[in-house]
C-alpha positions as CSV (number, residue, x, y, z in Angstrom):
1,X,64.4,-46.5,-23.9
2,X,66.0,-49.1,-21.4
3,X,67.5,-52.3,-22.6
4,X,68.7,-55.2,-20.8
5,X,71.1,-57.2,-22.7
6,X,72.0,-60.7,-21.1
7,X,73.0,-59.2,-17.5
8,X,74.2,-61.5,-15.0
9,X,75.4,-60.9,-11.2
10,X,76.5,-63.2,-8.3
11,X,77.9,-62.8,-5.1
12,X,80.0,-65.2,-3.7
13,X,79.7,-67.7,-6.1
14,X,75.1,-67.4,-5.7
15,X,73.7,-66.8,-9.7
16,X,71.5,-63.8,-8.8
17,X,70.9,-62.8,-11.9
18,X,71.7,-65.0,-14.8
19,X,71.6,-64.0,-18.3
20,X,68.9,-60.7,-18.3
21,X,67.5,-59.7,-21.8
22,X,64.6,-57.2,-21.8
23,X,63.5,-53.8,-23.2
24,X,61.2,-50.8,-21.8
25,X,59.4,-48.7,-24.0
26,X,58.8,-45.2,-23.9
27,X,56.6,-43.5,-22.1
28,X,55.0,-47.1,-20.8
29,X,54.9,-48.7,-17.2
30,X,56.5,-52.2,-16.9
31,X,56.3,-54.3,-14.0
32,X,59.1,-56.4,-12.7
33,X,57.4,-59.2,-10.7
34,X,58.7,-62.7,-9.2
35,X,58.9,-64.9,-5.7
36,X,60.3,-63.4,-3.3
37,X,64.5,-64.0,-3.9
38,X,63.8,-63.9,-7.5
39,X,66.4,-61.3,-8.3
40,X,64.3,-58.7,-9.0
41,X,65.9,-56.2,-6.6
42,X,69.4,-57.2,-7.4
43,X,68.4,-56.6,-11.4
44,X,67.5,-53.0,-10.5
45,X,70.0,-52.1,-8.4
46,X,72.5,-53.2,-11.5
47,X,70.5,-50.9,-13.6
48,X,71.0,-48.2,-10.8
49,X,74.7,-49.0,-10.6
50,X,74.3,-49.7,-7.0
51,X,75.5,-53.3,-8.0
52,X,78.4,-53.5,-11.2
53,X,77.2,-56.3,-13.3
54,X,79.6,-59.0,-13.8
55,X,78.4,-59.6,-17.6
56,X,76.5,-58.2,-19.8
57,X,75.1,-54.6,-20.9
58,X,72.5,-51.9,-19.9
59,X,71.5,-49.0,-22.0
60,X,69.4,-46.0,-21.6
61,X,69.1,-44.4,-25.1
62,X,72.3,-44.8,-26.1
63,X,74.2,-44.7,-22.8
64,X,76.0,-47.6,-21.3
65,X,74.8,-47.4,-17.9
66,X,76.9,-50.1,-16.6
67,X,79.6,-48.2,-17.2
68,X,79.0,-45.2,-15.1
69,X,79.1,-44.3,-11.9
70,X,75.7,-43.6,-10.1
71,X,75.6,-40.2,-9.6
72,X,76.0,-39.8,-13.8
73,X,72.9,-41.7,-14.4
74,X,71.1,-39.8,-11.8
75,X,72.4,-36.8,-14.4
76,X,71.2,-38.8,-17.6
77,X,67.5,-38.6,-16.1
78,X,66.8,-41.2,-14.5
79,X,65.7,-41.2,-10.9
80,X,64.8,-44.4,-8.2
81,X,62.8,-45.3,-5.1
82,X,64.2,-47.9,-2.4
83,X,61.9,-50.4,-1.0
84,X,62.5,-49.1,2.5
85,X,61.7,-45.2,3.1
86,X,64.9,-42.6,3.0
87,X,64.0,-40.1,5.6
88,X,65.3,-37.2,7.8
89,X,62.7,-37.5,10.4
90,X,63.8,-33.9,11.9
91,X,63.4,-32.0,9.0
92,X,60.1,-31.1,7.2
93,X,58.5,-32.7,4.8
94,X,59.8,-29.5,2.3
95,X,63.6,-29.8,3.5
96,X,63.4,-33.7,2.7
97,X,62.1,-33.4,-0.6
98,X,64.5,-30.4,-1.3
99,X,67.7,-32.8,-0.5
100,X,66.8,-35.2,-3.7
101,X,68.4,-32.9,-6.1
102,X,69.7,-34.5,-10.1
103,X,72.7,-34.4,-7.9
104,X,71.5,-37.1,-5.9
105,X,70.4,-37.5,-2.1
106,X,71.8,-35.5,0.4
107,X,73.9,-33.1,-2.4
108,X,72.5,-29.9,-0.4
109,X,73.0,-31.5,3.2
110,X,75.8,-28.5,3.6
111,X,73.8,-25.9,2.3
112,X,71.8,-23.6,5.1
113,X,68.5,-24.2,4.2
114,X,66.3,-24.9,1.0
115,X,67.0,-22.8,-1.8
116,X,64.1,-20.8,-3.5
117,X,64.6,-23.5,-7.0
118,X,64.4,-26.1,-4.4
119,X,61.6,-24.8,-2.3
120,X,59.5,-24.0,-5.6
121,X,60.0,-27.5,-7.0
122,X,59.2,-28.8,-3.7
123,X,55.7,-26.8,-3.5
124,X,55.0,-28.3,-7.7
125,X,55.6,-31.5,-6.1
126,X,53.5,-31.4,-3.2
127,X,50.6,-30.1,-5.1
128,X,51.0,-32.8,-7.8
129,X,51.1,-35.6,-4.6
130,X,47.8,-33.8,-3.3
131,X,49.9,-33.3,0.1
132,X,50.4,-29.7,0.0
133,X,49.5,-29.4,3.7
134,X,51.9,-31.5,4.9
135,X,54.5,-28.9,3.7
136,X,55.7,-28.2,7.4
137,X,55.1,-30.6,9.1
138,X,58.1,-32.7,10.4
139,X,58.7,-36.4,8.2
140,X,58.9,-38.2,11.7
141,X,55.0,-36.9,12.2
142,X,54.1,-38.6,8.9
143,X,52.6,-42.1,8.3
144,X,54.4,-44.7,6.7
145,X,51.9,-44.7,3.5
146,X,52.4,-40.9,3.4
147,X,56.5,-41.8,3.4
148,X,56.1,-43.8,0.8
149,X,54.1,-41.3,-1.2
150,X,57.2,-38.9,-0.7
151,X,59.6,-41.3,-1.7
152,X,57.7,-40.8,-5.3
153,X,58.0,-37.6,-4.5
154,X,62.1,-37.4,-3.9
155,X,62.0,-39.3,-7.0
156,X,60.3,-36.2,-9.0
157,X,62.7,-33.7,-7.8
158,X,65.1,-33.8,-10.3
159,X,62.2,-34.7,-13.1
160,X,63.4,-37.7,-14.5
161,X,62.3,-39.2,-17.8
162,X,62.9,-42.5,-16.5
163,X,61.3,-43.5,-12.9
164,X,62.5,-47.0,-11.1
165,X,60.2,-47.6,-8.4
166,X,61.1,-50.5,-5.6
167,X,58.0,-51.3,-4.3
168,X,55.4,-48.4,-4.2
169,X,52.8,-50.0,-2.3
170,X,53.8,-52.0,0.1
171,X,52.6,-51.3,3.7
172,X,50.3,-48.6,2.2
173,X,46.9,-48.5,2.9
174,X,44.5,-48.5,0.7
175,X,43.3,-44.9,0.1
176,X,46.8,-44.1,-0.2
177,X,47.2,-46.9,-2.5
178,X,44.5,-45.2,-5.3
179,X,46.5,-42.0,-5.0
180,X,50.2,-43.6,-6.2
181,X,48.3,-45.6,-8.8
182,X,46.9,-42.4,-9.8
183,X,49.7,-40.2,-9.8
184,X,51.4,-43.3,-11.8
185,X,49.0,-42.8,-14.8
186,X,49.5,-39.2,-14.7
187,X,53.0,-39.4,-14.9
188,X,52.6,-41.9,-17.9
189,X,50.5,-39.2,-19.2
190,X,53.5,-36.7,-19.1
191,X,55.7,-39.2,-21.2
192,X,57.3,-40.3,-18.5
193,X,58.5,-44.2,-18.5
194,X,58.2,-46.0,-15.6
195,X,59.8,-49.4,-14.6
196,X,58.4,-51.0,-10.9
197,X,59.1,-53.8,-9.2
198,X,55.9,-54.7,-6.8
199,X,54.3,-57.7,-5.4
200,X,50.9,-56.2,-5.0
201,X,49.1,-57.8,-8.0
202,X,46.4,-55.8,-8.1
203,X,49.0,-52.7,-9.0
204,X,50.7,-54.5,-11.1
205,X,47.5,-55.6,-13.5
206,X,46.2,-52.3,-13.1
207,X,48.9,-50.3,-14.4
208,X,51.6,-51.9,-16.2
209,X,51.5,-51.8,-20.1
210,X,54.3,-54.5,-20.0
211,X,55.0,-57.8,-17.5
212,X,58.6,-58.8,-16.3
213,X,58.5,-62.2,-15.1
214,X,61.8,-63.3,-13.2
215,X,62.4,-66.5,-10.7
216,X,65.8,-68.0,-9.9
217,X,67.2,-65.2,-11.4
218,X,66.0,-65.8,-15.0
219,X,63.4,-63.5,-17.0
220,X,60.4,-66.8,-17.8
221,X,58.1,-64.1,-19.2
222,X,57.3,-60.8,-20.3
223,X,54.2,-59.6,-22.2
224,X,51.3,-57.3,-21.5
225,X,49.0,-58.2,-18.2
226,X,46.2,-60.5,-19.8
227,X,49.0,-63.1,-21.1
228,X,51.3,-63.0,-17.9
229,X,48.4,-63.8,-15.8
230,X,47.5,-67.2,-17.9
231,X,50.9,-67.7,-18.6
232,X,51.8,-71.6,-17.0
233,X,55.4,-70.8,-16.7
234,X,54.5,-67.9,-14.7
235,X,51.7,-69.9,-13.0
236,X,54.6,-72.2,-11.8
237,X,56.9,-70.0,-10.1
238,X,54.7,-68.6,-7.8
239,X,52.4,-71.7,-7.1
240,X,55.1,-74.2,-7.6
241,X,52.7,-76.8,-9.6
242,X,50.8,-75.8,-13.0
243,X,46.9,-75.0,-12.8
């Protein structure tokens, strides 16, 4: 469904991300893990388009992604998180969620209030998140575990088939923690395909069918959980020394 083909990026002269290659399946969960500086976040927002890549080439199906301009990959079904929360504190949990449109975020900012689509979708979401009564309540109220559960949320809105996820559970606690990984597996269950980048391991084994391992910039690993655990490449760029 999503292929990385030999993807690089830089910025001022610093190898970010140096020659990329790797595939997501369909309706899977893959995990993009690596130290901290690894280029993980830089890789995704190249596959976002946040970023243009200086080399290489990105496909979803048979789109080139790196060729288009955000707000046409938003359109193509594909929908991402950011590691820090995107909130309107003022407005209600239902008038936040309603502003993350296929159109991308903000696209009914000039609009006088939710529309009925919007507000209905909004309601599907909530009920799927389990947060139903927090329909009302103003976003600045909320906790930051229960922002991050609506960034998932803002993410469903425009029902992507393709879900990149920055992070998920950091700063969540853990109650809130068994809710996203079990929303994660129900989505997986829909068909949809989902590509995260986290550093909480114990997410990472738990639900990814497939392992990303990047440091310096390079992918060292993929393969399913069990191997990426023992791997001694792996072992290395996160201890530093082989064990």
């Amino acid at each position: 469904m999503l292929k990385i083909n030999n993807v690089s990026k830089s910025f001022a002269g610093l190898l970010a991300v140096d020659q990329c290659s790797f595939a997501i399946r369909e309706g899977t969960i893959s995990a993009l893990i690596g130290p901290n500086g690894a280029g993980k976040s830089t890789l995704f927002n190249c596959i976002s388009r946040i970023y243009p890549v200086d080399s290489g080439e990105i496909y979803y199906a048979k789109n080139r992604l790196d060729l288009l301009p955000p707000h046409r990959i938003a359109r193509l079904g594909i929908g991402r998180s950011f590691q820090l929360t995107r909130t309107l504190d003022h407005l209600s949990v239902t008038e936040n969620l309603a502003l993350h449109t296929a159109g991308g975020f903000g696209s009914h900012l000039l609009q006088r209030g939710v529309t009925p689509n919007d507000k209905q979708r909004a309601d599907e979401i909530m009920e799927f998140l389990g947060i139903s009564a927090l329909a009302d309540l103003d976003m600045g109220s909320l906790s930051y575990g229960q922002k991050k559960l609506l960034d998932l949320g803002a993410v469903l809105m425009a029902d992507p088939d393709l879900i990149l996820l920055d992070e998920p559970a950091a700063g969540v606690n853990l109650r809130l923690l068994e809710n996203i990984i079990e929303k994660l597996v129900a989505l997986k269950e829909q068909g949809k395909t989902i590509l995260l980048v986290e550093h909480n391991m114990d997410v990472v084994m738990g639900v990814s069918d497939d392992v990303i391992v990047m440091s310096a910039g390079r992918i060292i690993a993929t393969g399913k959980p069990s191997a990426i655990q023992n791997n001694p490449d792996v072992l290395e760029a996160y201890l530093g020394r082989n064990t």
